[in-house]
C-alpha positions as CSV (number, residue, x, y, z in Angstrom):
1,X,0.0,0.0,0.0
2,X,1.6,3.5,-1.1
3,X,1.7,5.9,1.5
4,X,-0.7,8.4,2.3
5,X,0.5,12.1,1.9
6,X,0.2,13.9,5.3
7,X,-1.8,16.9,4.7
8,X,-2.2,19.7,7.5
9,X,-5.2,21.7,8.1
10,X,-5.2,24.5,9.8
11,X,-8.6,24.9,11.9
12,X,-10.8,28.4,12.8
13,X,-10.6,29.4,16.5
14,X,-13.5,30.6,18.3
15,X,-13.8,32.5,22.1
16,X,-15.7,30.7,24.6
17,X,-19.2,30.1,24.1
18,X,-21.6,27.6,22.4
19,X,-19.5,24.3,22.1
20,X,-17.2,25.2,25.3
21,X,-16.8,28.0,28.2
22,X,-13.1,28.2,27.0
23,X,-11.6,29.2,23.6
24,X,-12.0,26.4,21.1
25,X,-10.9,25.6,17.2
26,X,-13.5,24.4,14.8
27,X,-13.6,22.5,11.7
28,X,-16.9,21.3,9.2
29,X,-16.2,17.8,8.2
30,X,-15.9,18.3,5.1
31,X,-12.8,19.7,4.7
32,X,-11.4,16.3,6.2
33,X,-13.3,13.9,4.2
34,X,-12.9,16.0,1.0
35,X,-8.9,15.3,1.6
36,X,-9.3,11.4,2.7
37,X,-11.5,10.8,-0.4
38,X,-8.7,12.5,-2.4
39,X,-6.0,10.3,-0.7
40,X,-4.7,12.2,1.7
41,X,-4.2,11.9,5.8
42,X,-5.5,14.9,7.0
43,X,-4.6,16.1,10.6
44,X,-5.4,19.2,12.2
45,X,-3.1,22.0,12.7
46,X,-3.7,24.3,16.4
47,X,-2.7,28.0,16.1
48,X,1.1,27.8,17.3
49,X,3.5,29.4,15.1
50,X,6.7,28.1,17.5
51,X,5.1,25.0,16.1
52,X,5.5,26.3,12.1
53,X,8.8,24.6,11.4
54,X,8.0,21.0,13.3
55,X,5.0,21.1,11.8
56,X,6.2,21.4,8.1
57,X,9.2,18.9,9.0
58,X,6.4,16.7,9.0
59,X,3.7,17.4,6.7
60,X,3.4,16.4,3.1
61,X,0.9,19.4,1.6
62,X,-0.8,22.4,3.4
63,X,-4.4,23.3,3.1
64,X,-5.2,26.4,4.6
65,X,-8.9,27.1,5.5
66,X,-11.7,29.7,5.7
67,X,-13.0,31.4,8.0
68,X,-15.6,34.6,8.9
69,X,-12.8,36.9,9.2
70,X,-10.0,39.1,7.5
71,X,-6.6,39.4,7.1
72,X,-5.3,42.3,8.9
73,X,-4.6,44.9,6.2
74,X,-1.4,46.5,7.8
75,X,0.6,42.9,6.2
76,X,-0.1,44.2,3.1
77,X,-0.3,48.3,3.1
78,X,-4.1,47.6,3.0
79,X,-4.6,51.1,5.1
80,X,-7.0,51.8,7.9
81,X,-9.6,48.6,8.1
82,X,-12.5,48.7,6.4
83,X,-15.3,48.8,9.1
84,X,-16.8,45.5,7.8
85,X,-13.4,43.7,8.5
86,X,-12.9,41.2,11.4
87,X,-9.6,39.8,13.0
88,X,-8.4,36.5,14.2
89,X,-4.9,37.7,15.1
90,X,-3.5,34.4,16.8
91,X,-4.8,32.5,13.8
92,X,-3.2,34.7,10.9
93,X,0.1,34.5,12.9
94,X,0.0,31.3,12.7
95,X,-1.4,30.8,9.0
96,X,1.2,32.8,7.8
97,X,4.1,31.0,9.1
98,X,3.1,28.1,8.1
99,X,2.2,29.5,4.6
100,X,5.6,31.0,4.5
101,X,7.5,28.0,5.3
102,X,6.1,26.5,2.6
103,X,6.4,28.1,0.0
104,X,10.3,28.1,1.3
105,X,10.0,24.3,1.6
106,X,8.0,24.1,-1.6
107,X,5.7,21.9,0.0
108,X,2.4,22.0,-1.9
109,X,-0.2,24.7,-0.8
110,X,-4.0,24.8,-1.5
111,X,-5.7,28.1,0.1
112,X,-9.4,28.0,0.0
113,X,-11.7,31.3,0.4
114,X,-9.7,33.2,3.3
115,X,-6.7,31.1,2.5
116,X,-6.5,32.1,-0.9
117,X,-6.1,35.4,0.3
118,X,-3.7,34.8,3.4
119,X,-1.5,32.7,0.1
120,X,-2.1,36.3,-1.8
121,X,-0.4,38.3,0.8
122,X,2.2,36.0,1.8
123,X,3.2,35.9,-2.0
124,X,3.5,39.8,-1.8
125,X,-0.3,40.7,-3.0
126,X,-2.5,43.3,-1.9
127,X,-6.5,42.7,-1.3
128,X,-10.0,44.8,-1.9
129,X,-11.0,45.0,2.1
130,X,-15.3,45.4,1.1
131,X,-16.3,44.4,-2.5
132,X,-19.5,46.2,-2.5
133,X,-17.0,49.5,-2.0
134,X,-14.5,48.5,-4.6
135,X,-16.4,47.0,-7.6
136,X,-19.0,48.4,-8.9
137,X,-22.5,46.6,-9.4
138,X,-20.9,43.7,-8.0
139,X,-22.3,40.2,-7.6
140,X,-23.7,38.8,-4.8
141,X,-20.4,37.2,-3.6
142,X,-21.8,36.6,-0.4
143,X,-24.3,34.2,-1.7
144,X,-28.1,34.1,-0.6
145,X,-28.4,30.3,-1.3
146,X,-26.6,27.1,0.4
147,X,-23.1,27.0,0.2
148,X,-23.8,23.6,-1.5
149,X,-25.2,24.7,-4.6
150,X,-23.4,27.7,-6.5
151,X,-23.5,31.1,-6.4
152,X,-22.1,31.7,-10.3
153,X,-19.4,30.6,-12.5
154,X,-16.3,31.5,-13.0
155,X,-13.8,32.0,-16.1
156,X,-10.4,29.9,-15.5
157,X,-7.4,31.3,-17.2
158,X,-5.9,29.1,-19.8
159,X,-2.6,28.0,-19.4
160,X,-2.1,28.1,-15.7
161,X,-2.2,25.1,-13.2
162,X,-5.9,25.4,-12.5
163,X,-6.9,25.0,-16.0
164,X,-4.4,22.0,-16.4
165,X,-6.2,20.5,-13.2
166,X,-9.8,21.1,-14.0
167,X,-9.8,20.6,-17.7
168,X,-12.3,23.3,-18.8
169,X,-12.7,27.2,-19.0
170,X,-15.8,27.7,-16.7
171,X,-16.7,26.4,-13.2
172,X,-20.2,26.8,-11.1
173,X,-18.8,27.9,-7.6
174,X,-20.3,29.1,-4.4
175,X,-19.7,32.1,-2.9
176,X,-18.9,33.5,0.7
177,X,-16.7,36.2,1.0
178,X,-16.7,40.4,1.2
179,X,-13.1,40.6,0.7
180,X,-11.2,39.4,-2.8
181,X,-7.5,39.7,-4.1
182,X,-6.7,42.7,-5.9
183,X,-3.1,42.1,-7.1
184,X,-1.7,38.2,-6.9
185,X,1.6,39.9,-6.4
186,X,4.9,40.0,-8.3
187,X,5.5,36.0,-8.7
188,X,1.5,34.6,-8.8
189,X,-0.7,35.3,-11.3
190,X,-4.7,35.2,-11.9
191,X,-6.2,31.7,-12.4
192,X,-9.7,32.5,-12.2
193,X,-12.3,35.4,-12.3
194,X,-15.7,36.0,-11.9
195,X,-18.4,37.4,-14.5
196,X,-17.9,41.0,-12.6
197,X,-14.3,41.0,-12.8
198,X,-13.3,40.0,-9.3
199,X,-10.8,37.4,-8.8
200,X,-11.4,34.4,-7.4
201,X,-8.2,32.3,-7.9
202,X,-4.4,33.2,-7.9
203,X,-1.0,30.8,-7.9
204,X,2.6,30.7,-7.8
205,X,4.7,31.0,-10.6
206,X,7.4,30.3,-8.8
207,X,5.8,26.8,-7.0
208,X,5.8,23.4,-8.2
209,X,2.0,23.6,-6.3
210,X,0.5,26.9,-4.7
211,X,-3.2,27.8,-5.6
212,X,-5.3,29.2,-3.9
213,X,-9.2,29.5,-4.4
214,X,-12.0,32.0,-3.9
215,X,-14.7,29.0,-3.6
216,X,-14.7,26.6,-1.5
217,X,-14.6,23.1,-3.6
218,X,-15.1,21.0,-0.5
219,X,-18.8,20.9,-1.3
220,X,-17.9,19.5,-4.7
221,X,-20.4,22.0,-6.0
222,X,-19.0,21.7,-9.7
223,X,-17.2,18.3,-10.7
224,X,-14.1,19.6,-11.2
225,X,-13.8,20.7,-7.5
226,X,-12.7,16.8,-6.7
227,X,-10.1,17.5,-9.2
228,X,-8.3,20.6,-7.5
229,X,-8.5,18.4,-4.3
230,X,-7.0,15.3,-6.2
231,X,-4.6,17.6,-7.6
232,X,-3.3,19.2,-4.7
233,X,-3.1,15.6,-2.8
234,X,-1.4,14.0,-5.7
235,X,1.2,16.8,-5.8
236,X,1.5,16.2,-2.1
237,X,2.5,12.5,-2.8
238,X,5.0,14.0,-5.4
239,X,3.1,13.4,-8.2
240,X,3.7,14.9,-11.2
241,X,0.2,16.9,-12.6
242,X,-1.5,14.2,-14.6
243,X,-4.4,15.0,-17.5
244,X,-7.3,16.4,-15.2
245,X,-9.7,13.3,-15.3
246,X,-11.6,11.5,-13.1
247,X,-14.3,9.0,-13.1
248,X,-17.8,10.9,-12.5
């Protein structure tokens, strides 16, 4: 039996209330089963950045999460905060060492929602802190719907690792964010964009594997989300990127 790639998560963190009277992390399930069904052994991550570097000693790919919060704009010359934007200071800290050290390490990276963004910044990119501010007549990004059905499709740029891996120009993909990337920075580049000209995917140019997402393909909304997750697991194993097909 070939070995399963080791792929860290890193969780959400929440103050006491609800689940516990003391500060807890949290997770939905399917961020871990979406990894397992793609082959990979996914273990949690807690927010410790003196961790960062025993943590990536050990781990074969990185998958860092979303969340209902921002990333502060003072780590990328963002300016005062938008009003609308919320902080999880411990868990950025810790996101972005561990983002950091991978992209050192070039140990595969897959940011989803939030941590496309995080992936943005830490790759030297800047971000719009309110889209209903920035773009005009905008689209509902913050979808009304489920998260499991989508919120609208999105154009994937051809030629760049996302194309390769889904195999197709357009994906349906749900929506939850306020915030978006608004330069990938100097060594990343646009893999993705939505009908009103926000982006909603970036990568390395730089990395044998880091991409980050706007969506959340998790939920498997389209069928080509299982491929970005087979993808990033099989680059993980040290896989070279094969044709984008799987069995439906």
């Amino acid at each position: 039996m070939r070995k399963l790639p080791l792929i860290g998560l890193t969780l959400d963190a929440e103050q006491p209330g609800g689940y516990s009277k003391l500060p807890w992390y949290a997770l939905r399930q399917n961020y871990f089963s979406s990894v397992a069904e793609a082959g990979g052994l996914p273990v949690a991550l807690p927010h410790q950045p003196e961790l960062a570097e025993p943590y990536l000693d050990r781990i074969d790919g990185l998958l860092v999460t979303g969340g209902a919060f921002d990333v502060d704009p003072s780590l990328y010359g963002g300016g005062p905060a938008h009003p609308t934007v919320a902080l999880k200071q411990g868990r950025t800290a810790f996101e972005l060492a561990m983002v950091r050290g991978a992209l050192a390490r070039d140990i595969p990276i897959l940011g989803i929602c939030g941590g496309e963004q995080l992936l943005a910044v830490a790759l030297g990119g800047t971000l719009i802190q309110h889209i209903p501010d920035s773009i005009a007549d905008a689209l509902a990004h913050e979808q009304p719907n489920p998260r499991t059905e989508p919120g609208h499709e999105v154009a994937v740029t051809a030629g760049t690792l996302l194309a390769r891996i889904v195999g197709g120009p357009r994906m349906a993909v749900n929506s939850a964010h306020h915030q978006a990337v608004e330069r990938p920075g100097p060594d990343a580049i646009v893999n993705a964009v939505a009908p009103d000209g926000v982006v909603e995917g970036i990568e390395s140019i730089r990395h044998r594997f880091a991409l980050g997402v706007q969506w959340h393909p998790e939920y498997a909304v389209d069928r080509a989300d299982r491929r970005i997750l087979d993808g990033f697991v099989a680059a993980a194993r040290g896989e070279n990127l094969v044709a984008p097909e799987r069995a439906s």
